[in-house]
GULO-93389 format. One record per atom (N, C-alpha, C): residue number from 1; atom name; x, y, z. Coordinates in steps of 0.2 Angstrom, whole numbers, always signed. Example, Ala and Ser with C-alpha at 12.3 -4.5 7.8 and 13.67 -1.06 7.14 Angstrom:
% residues 2
(atom 1,N,(+66,-28,+39))
(atom 1,CA,(+62,-22,+39))
(atom 1,C,(+66,-16,+39))
(atom 2,N,(+64,-11,+35))
(atom 2,CA,(+68,-5,+36))
(atom 2,C,(+64,+0,+39))
***
This chain:
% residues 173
(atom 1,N,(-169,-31,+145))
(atom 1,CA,(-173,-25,+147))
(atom 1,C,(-175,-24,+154))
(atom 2,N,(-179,-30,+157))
(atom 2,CA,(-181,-29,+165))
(atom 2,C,(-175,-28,+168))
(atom 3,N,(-169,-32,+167))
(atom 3,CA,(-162,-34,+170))
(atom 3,C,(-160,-23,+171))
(atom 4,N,(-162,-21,+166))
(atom 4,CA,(-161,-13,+167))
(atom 4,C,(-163,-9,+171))
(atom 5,N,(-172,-12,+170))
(atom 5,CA,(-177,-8,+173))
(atom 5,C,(-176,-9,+181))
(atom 6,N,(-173,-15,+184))
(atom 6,CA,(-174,-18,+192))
(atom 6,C,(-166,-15,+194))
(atom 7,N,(-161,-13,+189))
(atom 7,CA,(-155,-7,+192))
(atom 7,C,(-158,-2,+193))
(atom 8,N,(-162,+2,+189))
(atom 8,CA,(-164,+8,+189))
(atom 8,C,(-168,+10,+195))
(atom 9,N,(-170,+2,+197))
(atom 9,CA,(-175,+6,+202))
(atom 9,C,(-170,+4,+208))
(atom 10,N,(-167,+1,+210))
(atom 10,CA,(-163,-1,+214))
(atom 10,C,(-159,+8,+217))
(atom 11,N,(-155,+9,+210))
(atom 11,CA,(-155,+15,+209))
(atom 11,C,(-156,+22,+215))
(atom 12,N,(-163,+23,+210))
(atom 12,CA,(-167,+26,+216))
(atom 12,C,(-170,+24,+222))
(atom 13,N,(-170,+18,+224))
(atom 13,CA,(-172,+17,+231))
(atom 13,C,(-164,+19,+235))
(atom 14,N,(-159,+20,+234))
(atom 14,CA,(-154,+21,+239))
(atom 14,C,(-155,+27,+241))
(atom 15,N,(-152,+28,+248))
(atom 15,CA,(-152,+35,+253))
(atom 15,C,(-147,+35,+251))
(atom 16,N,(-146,+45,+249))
(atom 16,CA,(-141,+48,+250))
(atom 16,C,(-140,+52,+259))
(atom 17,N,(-136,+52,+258))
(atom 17,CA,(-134,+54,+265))
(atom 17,C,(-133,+61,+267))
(atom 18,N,(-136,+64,+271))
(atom 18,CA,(-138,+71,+271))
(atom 18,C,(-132,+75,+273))
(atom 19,N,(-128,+72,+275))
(atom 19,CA,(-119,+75,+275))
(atom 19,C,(-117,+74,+269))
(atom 20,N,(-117,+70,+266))
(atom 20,CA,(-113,+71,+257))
(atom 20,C,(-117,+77,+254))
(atom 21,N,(-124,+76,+252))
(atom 21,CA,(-128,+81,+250))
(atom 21,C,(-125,+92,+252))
(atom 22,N,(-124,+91,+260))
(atom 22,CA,(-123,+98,+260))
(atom 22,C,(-115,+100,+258))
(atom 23,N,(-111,+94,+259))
(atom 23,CA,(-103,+93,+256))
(atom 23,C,(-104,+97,+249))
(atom 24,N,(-107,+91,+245))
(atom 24,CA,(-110,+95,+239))
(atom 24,C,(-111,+100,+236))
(atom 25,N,(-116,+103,+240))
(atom 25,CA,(-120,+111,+241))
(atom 25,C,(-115,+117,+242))
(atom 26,N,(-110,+115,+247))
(atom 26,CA,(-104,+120,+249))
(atom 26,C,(-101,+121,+247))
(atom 27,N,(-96,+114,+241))
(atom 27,CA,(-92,+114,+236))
(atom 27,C,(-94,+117,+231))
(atom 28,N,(-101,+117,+229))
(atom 28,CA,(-104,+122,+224))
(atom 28,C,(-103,+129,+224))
(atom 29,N,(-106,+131,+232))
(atom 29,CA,(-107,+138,+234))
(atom 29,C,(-99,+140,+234))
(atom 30,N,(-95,+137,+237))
(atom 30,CA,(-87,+141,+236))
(atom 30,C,(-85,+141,+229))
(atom 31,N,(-86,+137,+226))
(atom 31,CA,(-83,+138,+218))
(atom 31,C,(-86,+142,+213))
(atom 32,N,(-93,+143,+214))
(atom 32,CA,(-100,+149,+213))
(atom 32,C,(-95,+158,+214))
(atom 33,N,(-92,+157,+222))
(atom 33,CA,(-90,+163,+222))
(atom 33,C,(-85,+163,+220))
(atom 34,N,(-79,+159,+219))
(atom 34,CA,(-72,+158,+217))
(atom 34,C,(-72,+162,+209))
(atom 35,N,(-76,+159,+205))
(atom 35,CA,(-78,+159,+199))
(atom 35,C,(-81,+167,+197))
(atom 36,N,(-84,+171,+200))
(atom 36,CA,(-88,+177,+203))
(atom 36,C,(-84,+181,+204))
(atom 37,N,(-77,+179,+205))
(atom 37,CA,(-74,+182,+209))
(atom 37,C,(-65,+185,+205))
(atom 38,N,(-65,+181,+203))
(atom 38,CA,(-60,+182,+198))
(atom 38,C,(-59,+186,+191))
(atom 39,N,(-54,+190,+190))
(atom 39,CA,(-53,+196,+186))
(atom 39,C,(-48,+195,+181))
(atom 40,N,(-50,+195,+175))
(atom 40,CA,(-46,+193,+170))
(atom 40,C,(-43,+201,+165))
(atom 41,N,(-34,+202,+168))
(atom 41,CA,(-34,+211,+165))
(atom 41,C,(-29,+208,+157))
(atom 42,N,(-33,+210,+155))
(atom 42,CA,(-28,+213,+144))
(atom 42,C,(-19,+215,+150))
(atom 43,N,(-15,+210,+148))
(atom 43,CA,(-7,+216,+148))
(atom 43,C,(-4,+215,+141))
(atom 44,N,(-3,+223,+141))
(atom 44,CA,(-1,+225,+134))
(atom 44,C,(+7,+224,+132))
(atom 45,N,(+8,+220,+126))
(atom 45,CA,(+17,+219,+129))
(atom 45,C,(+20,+226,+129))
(atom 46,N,(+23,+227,+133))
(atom 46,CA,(+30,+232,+130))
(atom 46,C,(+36,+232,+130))
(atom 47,N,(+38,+238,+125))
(atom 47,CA,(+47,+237,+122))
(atom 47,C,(+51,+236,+125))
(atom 48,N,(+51,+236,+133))
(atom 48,CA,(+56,+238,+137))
(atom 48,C,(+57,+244,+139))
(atom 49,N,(+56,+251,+137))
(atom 49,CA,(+57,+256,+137))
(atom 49,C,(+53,+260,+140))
(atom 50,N,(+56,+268,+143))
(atom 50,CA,(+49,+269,+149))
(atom 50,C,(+51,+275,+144))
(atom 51,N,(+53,+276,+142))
(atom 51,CA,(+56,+285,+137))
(atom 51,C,(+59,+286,+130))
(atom 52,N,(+57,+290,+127))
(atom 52,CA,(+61,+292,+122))
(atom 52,C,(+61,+299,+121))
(atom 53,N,(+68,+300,+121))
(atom 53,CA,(+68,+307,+119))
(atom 53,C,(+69,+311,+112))
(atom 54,N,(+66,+313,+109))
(atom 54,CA,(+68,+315,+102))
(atom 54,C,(+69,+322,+101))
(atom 55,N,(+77,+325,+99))
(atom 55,CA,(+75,+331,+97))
(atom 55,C,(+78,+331,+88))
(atom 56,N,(+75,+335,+86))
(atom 56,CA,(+75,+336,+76))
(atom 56,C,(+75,+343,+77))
(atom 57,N,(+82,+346,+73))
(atom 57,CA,(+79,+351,+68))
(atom 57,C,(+82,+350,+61))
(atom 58,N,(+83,+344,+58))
(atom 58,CA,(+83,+343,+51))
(atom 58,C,(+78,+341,+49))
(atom 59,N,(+72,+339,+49))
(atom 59,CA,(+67,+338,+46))
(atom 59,C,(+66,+330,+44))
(atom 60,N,(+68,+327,+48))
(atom 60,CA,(+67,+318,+48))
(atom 60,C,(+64,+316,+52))
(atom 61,N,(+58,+312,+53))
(atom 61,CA,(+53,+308,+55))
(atom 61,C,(+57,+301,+60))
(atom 62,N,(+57,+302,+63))
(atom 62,CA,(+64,+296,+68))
(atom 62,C,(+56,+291,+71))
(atom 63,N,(+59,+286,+70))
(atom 63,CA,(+52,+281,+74))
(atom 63,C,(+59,+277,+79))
(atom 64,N,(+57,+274,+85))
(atom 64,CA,(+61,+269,+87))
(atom 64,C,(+57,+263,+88))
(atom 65,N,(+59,+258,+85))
(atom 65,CA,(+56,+253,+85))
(atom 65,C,(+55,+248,+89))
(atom 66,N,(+61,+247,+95))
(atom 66,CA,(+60,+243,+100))
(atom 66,C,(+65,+240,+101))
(atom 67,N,(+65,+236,+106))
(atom 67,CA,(+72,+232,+107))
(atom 67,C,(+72,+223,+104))
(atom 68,N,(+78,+222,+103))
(atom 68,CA,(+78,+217,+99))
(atom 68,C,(+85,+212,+102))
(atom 69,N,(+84,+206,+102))
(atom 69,CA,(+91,+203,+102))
(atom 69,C,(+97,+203,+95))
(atom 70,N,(+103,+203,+96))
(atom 70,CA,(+107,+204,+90))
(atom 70,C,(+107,+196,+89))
(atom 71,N,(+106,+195,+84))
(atom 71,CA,(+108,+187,+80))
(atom 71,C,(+113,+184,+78))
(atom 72,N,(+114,+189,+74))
(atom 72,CA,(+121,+189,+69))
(atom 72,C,(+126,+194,+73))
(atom 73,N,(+134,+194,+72))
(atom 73,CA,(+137,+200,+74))
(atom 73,C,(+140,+203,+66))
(atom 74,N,(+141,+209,+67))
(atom 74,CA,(+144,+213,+61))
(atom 74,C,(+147,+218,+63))
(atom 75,N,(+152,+223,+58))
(atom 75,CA,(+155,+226,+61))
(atom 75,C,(+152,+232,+59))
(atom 76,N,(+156,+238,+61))
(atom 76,CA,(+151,+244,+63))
(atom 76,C,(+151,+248,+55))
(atom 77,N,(+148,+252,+53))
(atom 77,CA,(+146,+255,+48))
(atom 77,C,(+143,+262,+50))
(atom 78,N,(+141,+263,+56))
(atom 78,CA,(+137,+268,+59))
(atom 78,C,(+140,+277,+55))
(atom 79,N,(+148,+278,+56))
(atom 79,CA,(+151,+282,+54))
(atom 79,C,(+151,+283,+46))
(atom 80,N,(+148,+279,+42))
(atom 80,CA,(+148,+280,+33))
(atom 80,C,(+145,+286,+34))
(atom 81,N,(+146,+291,+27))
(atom 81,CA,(+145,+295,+24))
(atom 81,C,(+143,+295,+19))
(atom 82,N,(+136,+298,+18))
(atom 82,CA,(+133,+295,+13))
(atom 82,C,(+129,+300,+9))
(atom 83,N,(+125,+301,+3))
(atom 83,CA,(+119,+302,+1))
(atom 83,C,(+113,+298,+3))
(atom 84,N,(+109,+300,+6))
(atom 84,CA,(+101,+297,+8))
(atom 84,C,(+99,+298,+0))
(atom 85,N,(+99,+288,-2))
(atom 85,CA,(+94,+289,-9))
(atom 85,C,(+86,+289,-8))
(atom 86,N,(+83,+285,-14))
(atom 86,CA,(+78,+284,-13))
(atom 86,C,(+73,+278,-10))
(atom 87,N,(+78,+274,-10))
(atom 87,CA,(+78,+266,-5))
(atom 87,C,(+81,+267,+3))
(atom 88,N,(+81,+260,+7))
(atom 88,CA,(+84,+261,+14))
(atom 88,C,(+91,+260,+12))
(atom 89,N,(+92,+264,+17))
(atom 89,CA,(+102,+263,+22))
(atom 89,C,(+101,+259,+28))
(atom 90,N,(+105,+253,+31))
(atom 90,CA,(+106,+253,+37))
(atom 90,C,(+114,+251,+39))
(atom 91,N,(+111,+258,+45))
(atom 91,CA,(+120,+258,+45))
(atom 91,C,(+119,+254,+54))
(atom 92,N,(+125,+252,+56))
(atom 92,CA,(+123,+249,+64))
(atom 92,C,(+131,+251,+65))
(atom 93,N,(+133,+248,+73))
(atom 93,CA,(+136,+251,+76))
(atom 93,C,(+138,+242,+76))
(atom 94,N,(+145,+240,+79))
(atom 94,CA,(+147,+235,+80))
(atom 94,C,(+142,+229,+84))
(atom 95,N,(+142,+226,+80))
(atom 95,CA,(+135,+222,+83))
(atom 95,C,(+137,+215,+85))
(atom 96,N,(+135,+211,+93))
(atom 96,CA,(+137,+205,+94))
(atom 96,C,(+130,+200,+96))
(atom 97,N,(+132,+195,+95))
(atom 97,CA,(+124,+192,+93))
(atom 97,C,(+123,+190,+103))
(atom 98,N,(+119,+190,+104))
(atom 98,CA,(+116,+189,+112))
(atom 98,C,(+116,+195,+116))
(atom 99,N,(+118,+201,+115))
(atom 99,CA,(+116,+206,+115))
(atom 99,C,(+110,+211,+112))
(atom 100,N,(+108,+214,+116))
(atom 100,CA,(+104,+219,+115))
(atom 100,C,(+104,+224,+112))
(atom 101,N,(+100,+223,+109))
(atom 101,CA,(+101,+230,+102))
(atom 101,C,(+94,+234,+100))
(atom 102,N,(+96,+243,+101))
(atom 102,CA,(+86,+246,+99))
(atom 102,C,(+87,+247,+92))
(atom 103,N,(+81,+247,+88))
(atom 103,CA,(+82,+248,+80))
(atom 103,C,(+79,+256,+80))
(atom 104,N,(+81,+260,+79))
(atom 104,CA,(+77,+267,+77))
(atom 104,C,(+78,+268,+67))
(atom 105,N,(+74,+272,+66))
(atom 105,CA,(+73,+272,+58))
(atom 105,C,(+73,+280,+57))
(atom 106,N,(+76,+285,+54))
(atom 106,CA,(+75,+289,+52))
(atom 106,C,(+71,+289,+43))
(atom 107,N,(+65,+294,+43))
(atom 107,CA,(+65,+296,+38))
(atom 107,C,(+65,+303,+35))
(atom 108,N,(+67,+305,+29))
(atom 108,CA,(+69,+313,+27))
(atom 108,C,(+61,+315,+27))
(atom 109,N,(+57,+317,+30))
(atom 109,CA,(+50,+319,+29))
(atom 109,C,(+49,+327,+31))
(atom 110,N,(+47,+331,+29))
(atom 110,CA,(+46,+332,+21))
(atom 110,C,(+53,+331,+17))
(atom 111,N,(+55,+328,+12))
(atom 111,CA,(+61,+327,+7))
(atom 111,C,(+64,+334,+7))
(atom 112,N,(+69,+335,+10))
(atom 112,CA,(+73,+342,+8))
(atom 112,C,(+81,+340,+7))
(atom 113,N,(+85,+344,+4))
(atom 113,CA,(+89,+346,+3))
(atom 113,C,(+94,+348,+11))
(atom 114,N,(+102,+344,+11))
(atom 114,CA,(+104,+347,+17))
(atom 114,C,(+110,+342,+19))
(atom 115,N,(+113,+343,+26))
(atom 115,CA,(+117,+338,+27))
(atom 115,C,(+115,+336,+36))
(atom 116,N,(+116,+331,+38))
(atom 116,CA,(+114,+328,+46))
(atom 116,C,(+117,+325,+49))
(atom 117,N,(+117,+324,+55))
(atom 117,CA,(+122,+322,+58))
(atom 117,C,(+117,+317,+64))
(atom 118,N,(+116,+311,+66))
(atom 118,CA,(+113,+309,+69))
(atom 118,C,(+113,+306,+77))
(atom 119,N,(+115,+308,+83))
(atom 119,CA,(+118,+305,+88))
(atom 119,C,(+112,+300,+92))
(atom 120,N,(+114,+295,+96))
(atom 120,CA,(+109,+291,+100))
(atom 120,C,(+113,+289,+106))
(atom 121,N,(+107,+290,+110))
(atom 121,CA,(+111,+287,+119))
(atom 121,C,(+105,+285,+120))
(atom 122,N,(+109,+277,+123))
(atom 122,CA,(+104,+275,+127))
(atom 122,C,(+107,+272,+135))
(atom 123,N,(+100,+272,+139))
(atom 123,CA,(+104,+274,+147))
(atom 123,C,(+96,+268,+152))
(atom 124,N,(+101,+267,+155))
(atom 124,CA,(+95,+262,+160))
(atom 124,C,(+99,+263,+166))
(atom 125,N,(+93,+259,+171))
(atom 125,CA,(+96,+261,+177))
(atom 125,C,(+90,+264,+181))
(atom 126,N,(+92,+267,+187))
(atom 126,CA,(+88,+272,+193))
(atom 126,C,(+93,+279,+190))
(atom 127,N,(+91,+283,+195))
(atom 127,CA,(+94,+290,+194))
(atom 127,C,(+93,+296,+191))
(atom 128,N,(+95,+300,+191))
(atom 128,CA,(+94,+306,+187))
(atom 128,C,(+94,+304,+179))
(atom 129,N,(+100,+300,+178))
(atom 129,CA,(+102,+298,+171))
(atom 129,C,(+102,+293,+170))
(atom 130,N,(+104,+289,+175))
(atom 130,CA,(+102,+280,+173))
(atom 130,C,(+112,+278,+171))
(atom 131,N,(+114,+275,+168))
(atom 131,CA,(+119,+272,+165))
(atom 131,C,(+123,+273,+159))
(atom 132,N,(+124,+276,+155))
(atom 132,CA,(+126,+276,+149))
(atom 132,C,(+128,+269,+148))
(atom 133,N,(+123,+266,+140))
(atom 133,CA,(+125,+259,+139))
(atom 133,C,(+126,+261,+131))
(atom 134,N,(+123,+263,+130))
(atom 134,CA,(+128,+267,+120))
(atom 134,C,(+127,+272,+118))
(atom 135,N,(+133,+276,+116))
(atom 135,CA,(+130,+284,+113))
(atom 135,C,(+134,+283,+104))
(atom 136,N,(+130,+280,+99))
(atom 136,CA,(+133,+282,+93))
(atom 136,C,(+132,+288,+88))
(atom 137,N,(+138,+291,+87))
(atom 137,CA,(+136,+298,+81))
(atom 137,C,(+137,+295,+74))
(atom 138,N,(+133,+296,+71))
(atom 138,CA,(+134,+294,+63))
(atom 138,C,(+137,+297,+59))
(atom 139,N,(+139,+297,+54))
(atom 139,CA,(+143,+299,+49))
(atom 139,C,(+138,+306,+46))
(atom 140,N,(+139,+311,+41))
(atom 140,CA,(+138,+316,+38))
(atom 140,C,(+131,+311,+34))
(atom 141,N,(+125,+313,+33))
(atom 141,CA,(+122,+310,+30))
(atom 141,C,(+120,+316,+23))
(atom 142,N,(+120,+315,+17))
(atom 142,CA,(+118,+322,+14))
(atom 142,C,(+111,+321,+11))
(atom 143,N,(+105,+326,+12))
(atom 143,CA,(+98,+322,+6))
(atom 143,C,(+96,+328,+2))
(atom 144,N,(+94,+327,-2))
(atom 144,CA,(+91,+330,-7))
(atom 144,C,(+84,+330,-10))
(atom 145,N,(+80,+333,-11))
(atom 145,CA,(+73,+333,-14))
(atom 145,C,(+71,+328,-13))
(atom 146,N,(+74,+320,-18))
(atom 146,CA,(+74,+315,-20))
(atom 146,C,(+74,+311,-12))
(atom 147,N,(+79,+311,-9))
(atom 147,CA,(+81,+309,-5))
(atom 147,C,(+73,+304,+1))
(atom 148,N,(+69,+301,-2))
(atom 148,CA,(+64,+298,+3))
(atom 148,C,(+64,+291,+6))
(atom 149,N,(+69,+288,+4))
(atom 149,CA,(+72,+280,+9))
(atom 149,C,(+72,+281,+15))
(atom 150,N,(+75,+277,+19))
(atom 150,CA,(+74,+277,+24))
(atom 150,C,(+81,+274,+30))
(atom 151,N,(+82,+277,+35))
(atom 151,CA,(+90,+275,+36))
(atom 151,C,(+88,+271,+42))
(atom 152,N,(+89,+264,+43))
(atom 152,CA,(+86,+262,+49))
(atom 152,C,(+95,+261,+51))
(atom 153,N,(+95,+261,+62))
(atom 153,CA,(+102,+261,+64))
(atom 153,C,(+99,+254,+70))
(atom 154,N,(+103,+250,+71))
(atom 154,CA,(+105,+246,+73))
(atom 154,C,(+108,+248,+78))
(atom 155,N,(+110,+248,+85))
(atom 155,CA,(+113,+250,+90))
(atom 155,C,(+111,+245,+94))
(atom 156,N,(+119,+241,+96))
(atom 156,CA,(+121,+238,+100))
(atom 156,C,(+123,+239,+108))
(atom 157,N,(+117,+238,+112))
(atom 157,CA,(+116,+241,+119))
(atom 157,C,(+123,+240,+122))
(atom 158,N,(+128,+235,+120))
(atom 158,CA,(+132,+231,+123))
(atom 158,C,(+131,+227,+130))
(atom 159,N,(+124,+225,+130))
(atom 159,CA,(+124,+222,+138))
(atom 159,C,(+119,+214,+136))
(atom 160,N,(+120,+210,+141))
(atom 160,CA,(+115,+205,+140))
(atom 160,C,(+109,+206,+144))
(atom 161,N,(+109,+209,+149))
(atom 161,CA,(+105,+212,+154))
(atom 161,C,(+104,+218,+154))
(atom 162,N,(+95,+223,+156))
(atom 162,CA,(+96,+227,+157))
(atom 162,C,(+93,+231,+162))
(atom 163,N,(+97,+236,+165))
(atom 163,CA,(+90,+236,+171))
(atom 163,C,(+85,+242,+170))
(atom 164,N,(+81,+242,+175))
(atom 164,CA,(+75,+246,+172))
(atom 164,C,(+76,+251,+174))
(atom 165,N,(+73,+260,+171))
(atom 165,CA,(+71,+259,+165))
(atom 165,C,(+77,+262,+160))
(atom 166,N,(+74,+259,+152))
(atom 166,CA,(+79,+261,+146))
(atom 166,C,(+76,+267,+144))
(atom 167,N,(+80,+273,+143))
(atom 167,CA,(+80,+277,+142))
(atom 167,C,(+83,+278,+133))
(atom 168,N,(+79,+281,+130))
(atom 168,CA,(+83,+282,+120))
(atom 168,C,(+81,+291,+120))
(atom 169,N,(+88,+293,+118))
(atom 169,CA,(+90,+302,+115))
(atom 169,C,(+91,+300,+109))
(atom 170,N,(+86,+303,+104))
(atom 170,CA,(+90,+304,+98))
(atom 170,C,(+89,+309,+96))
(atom 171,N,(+95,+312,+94))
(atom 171,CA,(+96,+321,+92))
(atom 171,C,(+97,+319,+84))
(atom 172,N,(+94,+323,+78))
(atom 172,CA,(+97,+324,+72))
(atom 172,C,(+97,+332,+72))
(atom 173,N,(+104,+334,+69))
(atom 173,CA,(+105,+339,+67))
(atom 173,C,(+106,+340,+60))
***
């Protein structure tokens, strides 16, 4: 126990050296304002997409969902003709896996009676238009009172790259 006490004081009898001490002091103060100084901003992810254009006049709720990688490929179904049940359709367009694909969903909201026709383009790039990278038309959809499922489309951008920004039309008539 003395053997600790006669370090400790040993300890405190040393000079510190009044240039370390202000070295100290200065590393302090710049890191005080470093710290003071730094701004930490929320980025919010986004879809890829600076636009969507939506026109309806058949009475379907159209959500676009965003952009997605293809995984799997398939082939296209896009043009089937169908009744809208009361569960989902999905119909896609020729799908290749590592390409880029937007998922949009229509829904029959309010449930009417009728027949549709659904077209989508999608366009990236600079420009007044940008680039046509897919325009698929869909097959006759017909719905009925009943009719509340929901169609989701699949669309294969055809590109692995894309430039900015993406632009999505979806017309249902």
């Amino acid at each position: 126990m003395s053997n600790l006490r006669v370090r400790l004081s040993q300890l405190t009898n040393k000079k510190v050296p009044a240039l370390a001490l202000v070295v100290v002091a200065m590393l302090g103060m710049v890191a005080g304002v470093l710290a003071a100084s730094i701004t930490v901003n929320q980025v919010t992810p986004n879809t890829g997409e600076i636009g969507t254009y939506h026109t309806n006049t058949g009475g379907f709720t159209v959500t676009d969902t965003g952009l997605s990688i293809a995984a799997n490929s398939a082939s296209t179904n896009a043009t089937s003709t169908f009744t809208i049940p009361a569960s989902s359709v999905a119909l896609n367009n020729a799908l290749t896996p590592g390409h880029w694909m937007d998922v949009v969903t229509f829904l029959n909201s309010p449930a009417a009676a009728g027949t549709h026709q659904a077209t989508l383009t999608f366009r990236s790039g600079t420009g007044p238009e940008g680039s046509t990278l897919a325009t698929v038309t869909s097959g006759t959809w017909t719905t009925t009172t009943g009719s509340t499922g929901t169609v989701t489309f699949y669309v294969d951008l055809g590109v692995t790259t894309i430039a900015s920004p993406l632009t999505a039309y979806v017309s249902v008539t």
